[in-house]
Structures are given as structure tokens and as C-alpha cells.
N, C-alpha and C positions, 0 to 999 in steps of 0.2 A: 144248582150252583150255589156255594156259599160265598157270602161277602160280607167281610168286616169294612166297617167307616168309624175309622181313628179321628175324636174330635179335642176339642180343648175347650175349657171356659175361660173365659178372656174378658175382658171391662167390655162393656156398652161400645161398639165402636161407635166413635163422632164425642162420645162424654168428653166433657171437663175434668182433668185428670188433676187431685191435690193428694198431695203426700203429707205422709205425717211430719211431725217437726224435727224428726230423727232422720228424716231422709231413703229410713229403712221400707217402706210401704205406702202402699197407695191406701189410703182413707177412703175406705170404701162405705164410708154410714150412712152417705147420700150417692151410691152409685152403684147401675145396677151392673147382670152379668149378661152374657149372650156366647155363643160361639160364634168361630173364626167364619164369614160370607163363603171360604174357599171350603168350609168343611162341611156346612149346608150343603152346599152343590155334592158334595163327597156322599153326604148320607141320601141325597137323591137321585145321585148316579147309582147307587148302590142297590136302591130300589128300583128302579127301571130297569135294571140288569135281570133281579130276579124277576120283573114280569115279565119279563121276556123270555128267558130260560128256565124260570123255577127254583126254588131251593129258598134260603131265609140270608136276610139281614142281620146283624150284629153289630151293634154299635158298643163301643169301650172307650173310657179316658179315663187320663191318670191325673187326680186331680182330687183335692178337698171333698169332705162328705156332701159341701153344697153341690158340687158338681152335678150329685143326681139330678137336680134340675134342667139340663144341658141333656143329658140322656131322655130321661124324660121326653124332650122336644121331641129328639131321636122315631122313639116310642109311637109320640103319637104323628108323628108321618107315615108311620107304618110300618118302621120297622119291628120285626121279630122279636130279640133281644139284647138284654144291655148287662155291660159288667163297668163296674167300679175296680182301680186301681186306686184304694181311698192313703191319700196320703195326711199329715198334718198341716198341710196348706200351705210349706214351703215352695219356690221356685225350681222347676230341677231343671237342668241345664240338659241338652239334646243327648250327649250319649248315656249316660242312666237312665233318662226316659225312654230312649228306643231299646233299651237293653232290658227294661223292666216290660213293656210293650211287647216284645219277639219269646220272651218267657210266658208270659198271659199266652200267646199266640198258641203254643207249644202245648199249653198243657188245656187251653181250652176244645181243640183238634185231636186230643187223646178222650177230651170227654165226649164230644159231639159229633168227630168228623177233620177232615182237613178243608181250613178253605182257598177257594182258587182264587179268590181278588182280596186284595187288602188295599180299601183306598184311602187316602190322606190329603187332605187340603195342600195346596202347594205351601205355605207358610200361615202362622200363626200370625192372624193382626196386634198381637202386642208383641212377642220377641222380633218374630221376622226372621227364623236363625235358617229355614229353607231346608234341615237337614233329616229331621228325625225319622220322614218317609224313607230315604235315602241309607240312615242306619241299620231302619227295622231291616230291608232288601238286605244290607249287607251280611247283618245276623242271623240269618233264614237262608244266605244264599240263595236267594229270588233275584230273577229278571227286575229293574226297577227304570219306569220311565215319568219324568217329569214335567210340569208344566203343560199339562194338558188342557186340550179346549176340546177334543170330541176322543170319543169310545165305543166302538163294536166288539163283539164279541161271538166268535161262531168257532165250532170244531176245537175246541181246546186252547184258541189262539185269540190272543187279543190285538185288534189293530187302533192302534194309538196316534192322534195327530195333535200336535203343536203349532202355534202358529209363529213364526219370523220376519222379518222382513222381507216386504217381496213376496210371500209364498206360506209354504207350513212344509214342515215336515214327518213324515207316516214311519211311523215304528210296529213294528210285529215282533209278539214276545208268547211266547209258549205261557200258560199256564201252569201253574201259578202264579201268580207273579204282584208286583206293587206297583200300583200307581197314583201319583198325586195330581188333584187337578185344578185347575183354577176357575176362579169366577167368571160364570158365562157357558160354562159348559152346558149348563140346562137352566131350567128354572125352577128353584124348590118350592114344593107346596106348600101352602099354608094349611094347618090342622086343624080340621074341626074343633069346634068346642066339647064336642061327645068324646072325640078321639082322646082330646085332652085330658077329658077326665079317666078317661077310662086308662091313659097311660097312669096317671097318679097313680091310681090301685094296683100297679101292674109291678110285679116284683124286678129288683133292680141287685140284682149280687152283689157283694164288695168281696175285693181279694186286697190282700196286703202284696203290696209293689215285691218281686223278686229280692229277699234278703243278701243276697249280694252284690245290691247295687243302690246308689241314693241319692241324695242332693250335694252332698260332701263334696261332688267334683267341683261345684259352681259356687266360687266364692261373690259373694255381694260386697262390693264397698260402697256404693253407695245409689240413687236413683235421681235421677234430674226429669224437671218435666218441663217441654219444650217450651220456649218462646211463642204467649202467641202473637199470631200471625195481626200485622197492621191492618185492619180492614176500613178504617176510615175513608169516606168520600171525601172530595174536596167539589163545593159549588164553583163553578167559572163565573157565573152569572145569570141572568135572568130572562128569558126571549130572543130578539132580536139580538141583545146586550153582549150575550153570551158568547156569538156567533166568532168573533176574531181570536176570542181567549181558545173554545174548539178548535179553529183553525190552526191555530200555532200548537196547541199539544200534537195534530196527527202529524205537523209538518217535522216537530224537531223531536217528539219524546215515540211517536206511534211510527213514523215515517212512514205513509203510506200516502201522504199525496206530498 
């Protein structure tokens, strides 16, 4: 069985996020990178699939030349191989990404093979746009199911489950097919340091993104970086002292007695 795990490089998630003084970009000279938590699980689902059934891994993003670093990771968890969609480190907004993504698919599957699972993080921790898994299915005409927390796979067919309120719910989809999954599904491993190096040395492709398609859809006016959050404590008091001021935050602010 073949299996692609589509990832992203993304800021540090939890970093301090400062933008330049144009507004246009994040000042990245003190911050580092990492992929998306949901896309880790993705290139680990990925790999559990093939020990289970056999066949190789593949890991691809479309992303800056730093990106190889992000594969890399990929690499040294064990998967097989990586390809770069090396772009000039512009934003691309989700449908020229999944549209540059399902062409790589197409012409990688004429070099090597077709593959039967394409996984994708449920969303990227910096956009958050939920869609690109969603498009690649739609441009491949693939079964596509999302937000997943568990994955089997037997006879051709994958059985898929979500979880909801109350309960979850089981999807069965033929093969081939796409599926994005979220955090919790499994738990990725961490690489050795041999591994690590040994991905370093490990050749890393770059193709240029599909020429008819780009960042052009996704116009940028401008980036805000959120408020942060109040975290200040407030002292009530001291021992004893303290006991009447507690008292009155559960009674009027906590209501719990």
C-alpha cells in the first residue's frame, strides 16, 4: 500500500508571533519552524498503515526551500520519501495549493505507482482554512473523509471514525481515497538522532508547483497579531486573611457555593 502524508511548515506553534513594521510578514529572525501537531499524527498514521500492510510512505509540501527541514522530520520517522513543491515563500491560499498538490499526485503515481491513502492534517495551525484535504479529493475525484480520530484499513476499504457528541461516527470508503486526521489519533514518534542524521543525507526532490496555478488567488491586505491574553494574577490575601475575599469570588464571580 502506498501512502502520501501532505504536511506544512508553520511557526513554532505556542511562539510569540511579531510582524514586520509593514504588516506584510511575520519576523521570523527570532522564530523558529515546525509542522502542523495534526500533520505529525498524519505522517504517523501513515507509517503504521505501511507496517501493517506494506508498501512505502511519502511525504510532500508545498512550501519555501526551508521547508526541506519539515520533510526531513518526515524522513527521519521513517518514512520512505519526500518531494518539495519549492515555491518563493509566498502564502498560497487553499485552492492553488490543493490544485498544485493533486498535479504532484498525478504525475508522481505515473512515476512510481498510484497511491491508495492520501493523508492530511485536519487543518494547518496557522491558517486554520480546513479545506485543502477536502480540494485535493475533490480534484482526484477521491472518497474524502474528515476529522478523524481512528483508521483501519483491510480488503481495499478503509473504515474511518470521528468522534461527536455523544458518540462517533464510522465511515467506510473504498480505496483510494483521502483522509485528514486530527490530533490524538496516534502518537508520533520521536527520531532518533541516527535517524536524523541519516535523513539529512537523504535526498529530498523539488518540483516547481503546477504552472497553472499560484498564489495570485490570495490577495494579502494586511496581518494582525492577536491580543495577548490577560494572564495576571490578582493576591486576595495572605493565610487566614485571605479566606473571606475566596469566599466571595466563588459566591459571586465562580458561583459555586
Amino acid at each position: 500500500m502506498n501512502v502520501m502524508a501532505c504536511i506544512k511548515r508553520v511557526p513554532n506553534t505556542g511562539a510569540k508571533i511579531v510582524l514586520t513594521e509593514d504588516n506584510q510578514r511575520i519576523d521570523t529572525s527570532n522564530l523558529g519552524f515546525t509542522m502542523s501537531p495534526h500533520e505529525e499524527c498524519a505522517i504517523e498514521e501513515a507509517i503504521q498503515q505501511v507496517d501493517a500492510h506494506g508498501g512505502s510512505v511519502h511525504v510532500l509540501t508545498l512550501g519555501p526551500a526551508e521547508a526541506d527541514e519539515q520533510l526531513r522530520t518526515g524522513l527521519a520517522m521513517q518514512a520512505d520519501e519526500a518531494t518539495l513543491l519549492e515555491t518563493a515563500g509566498e502564502e498560497w491560499s487553499p485552492r492553488p495549493t490543493a490544485s498544485a498538490i493533486a498535479t504532484a499526485v498525478r504525475e508522481l503515481a505515473d512515476d512510481g505507482g498510484e497511491f491508495d491513502l492520501l493523508l492530511f492534517g485536519n487543518e494547518s495551525a496557522d491558517m486554520g482554512n480546513y479545506q485543502v484535504g477536502v480540494r485535493v479529493a475533490a480534484e482526484l475525484d477521491l472518497p474524502c473523509v474528515t476529522g478523524i480520530k481512528s483508521l483501519d484499513v483491510a480488503d481495499g476499504v478503509a473504515t474511518a471514525k470521528r468522534e461527536v457528541s455523544g458518540g462517533e461516527e464510522v465511515y467506510e470508503i473504498d480505496l483510494p481515497a483521502v483522509v485528514s486526521v486530527k490530533e490524538g489519533i496516534n502518537e508520533p514518534r520521536y527520531a532518533s538522532m541516527r535517524a536524523k542524521m541519516q535523513a539529512r543525507r537523504q535526498e529530498v526532490p523539488r518540483r516547481e508547483p503546477a504552472p497553472e496555478v499560484g498564489a495570485g488567488v490570495f490577495e494579502k491586505i494586511r496581518l494582525e497579531a492577536p491580543e495577548a491574553a490577560d494572564s495576571e494574577a490578582e493576591v486576595l490575601g495572605e493565610g487566614m486573611d485571605a479566606v473571606p475575599e475566596v469566599i466571595d469570588v466563588l459566591e459571586s464571580e465562580v458561583e459555586v457555593i
